[in-house]
C-alpha positions as CSV (number, residue, x, y, z in Angstrom):
1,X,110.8,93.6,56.8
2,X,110.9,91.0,59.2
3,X,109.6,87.0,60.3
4,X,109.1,85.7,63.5
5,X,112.2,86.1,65.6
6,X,114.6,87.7,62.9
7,X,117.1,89.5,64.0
8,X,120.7,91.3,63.6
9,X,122.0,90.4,60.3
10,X,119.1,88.4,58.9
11,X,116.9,91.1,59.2
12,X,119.0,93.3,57.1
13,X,119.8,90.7,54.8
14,X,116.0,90.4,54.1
15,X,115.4,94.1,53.9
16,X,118.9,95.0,51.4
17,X,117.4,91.9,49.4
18,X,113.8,93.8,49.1
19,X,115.0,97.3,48.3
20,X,117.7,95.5,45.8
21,X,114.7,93.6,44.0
22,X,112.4,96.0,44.6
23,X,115.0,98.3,42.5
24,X,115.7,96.3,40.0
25,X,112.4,96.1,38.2
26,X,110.2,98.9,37.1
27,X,106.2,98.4,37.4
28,X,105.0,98.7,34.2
29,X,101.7,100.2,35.1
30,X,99.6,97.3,33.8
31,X,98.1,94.9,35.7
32,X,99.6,92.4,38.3
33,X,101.6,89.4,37.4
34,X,100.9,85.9,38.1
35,X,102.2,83.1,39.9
36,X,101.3,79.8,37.7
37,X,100.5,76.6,39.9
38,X,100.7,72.8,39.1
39,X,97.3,73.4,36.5
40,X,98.8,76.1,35.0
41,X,96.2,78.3,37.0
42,X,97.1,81.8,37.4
43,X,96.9,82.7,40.5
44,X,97.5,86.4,42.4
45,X,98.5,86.5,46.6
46,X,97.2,82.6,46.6
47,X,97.6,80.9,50.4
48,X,99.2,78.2,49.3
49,X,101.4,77.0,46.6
50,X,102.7,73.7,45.9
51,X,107.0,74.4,44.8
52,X,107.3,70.8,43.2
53,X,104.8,69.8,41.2
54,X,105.5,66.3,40.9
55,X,105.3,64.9,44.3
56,X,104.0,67.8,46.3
57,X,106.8,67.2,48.9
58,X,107.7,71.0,49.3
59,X,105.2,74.3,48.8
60,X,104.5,77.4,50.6
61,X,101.5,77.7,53.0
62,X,99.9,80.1,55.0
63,X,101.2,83.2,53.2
64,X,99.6,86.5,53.6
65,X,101.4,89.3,50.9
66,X,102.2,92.5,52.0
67,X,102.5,93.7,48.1
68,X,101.8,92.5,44.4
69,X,102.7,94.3,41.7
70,X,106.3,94.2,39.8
71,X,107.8,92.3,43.1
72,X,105.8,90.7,45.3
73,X,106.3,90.4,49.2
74,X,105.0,88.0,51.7
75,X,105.3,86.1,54.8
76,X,104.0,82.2,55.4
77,X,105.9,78.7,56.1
78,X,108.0,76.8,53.6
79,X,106.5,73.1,54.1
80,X,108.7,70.8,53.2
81,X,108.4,66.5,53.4
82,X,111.7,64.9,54.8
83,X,110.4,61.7,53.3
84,X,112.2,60.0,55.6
85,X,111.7,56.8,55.8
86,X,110.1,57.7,52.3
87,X,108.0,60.2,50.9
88,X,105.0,58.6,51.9
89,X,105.7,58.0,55.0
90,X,107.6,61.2,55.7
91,X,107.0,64.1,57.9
92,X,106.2,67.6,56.9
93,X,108.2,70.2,58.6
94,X,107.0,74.1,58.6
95,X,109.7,76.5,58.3
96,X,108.7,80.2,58.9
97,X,109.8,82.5,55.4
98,X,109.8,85.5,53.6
99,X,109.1,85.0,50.2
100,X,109.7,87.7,47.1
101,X,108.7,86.8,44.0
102,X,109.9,88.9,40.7
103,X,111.3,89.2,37.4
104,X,108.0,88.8,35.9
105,X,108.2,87.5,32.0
106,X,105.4,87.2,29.5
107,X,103.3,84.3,29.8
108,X,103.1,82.3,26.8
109,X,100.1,82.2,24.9
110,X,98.7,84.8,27.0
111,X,99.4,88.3,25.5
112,X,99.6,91.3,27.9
113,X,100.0,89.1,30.7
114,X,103.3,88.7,32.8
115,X,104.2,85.9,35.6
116,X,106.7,85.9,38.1
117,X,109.6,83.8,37.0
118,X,111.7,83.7,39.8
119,X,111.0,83.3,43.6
120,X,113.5,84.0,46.6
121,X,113.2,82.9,50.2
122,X,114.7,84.5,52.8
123,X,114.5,81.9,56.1
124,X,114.8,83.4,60.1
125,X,117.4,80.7,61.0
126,X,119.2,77.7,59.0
127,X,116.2,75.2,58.8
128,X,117.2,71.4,59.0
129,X,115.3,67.9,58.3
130,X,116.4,64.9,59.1
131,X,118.1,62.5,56.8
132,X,117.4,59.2,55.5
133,X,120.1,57.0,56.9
134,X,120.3,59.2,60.1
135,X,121.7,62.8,60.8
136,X,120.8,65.7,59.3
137,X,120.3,68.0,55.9
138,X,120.4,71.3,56.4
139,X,119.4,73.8,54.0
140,X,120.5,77.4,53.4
141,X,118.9,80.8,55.1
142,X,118.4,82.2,51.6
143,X,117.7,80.4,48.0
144,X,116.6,81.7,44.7
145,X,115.0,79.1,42.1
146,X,112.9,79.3,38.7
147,X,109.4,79.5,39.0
148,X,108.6,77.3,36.3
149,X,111.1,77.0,33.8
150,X,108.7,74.9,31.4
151,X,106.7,78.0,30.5
């Protein structure tokens, strides 16, 4: 599995992840999970999905998925505000990802339906924004986060 210019170890770094995840949970044979947005939509292979609801400073956009079923796999841009000189004002920044969404958990409320609680990006090349003050945050190749503990 590969992004954009991946290459050497980040490549196999994003394929070991896959097979790993891919491995780890069984498909179940009933139907697809869900991701759950801001409105507590479900939503399955969505283009565009907004990673903090509160603000809207950082979601996923143009994303095409490969597969949806007890893991799901997909390619797209992290889009992320350096709200620099504050989030208003700030810039967005597109960083190319691969994104692989799993562990899917019972929705609440919603018998016989499962959503994907946890989401993993794996990014082509350290990404950086600038930082209020000056300089430079930088942000790690890979990160795994809840997806969305208040369910």
């Amino acid at each position: 599995i590969t992004i954009g210019s991946m290459t050497g170890g980040t490549t196999r770094l994003a394929a070991a992840t896959s097979v790993r995840l891919a491995a780890a949970v069984r498909d179940t044979g009933s139907a697809p999970p869900v991701i759950v947005n801001c409105l507590n939509k479900q939503q399955v292979r969505p283009s565009s999905f907004v990673l903090t609801c509160a603000d809207g400073n950082d979601s996923l956009t143009a994303m095409h998925w490969t597969f949806w079923q007890s893991t799901a796999y997909g390619t797209g841009n992290q889009t992320i505000n350096d709200c620099v000189p504050n989030c208003a004002e700030g810039t967005f920044y597109h960083f190319p990802v691969l994104v692989v969404l799993w562990r899917p958990q019972a929705l609440p409320g919603h018998a016989g339906t499962r959503y994907f609680s946890r989401m993993t990006g794996i990014f082509s090349a350290q990404h950086c924004l600038p930082a209020i003050g000056g300089g430079r945050d930088c942000l790690p190749v890979t990160g795994t986060t809840d997806l969305w503990s208040h369910l």
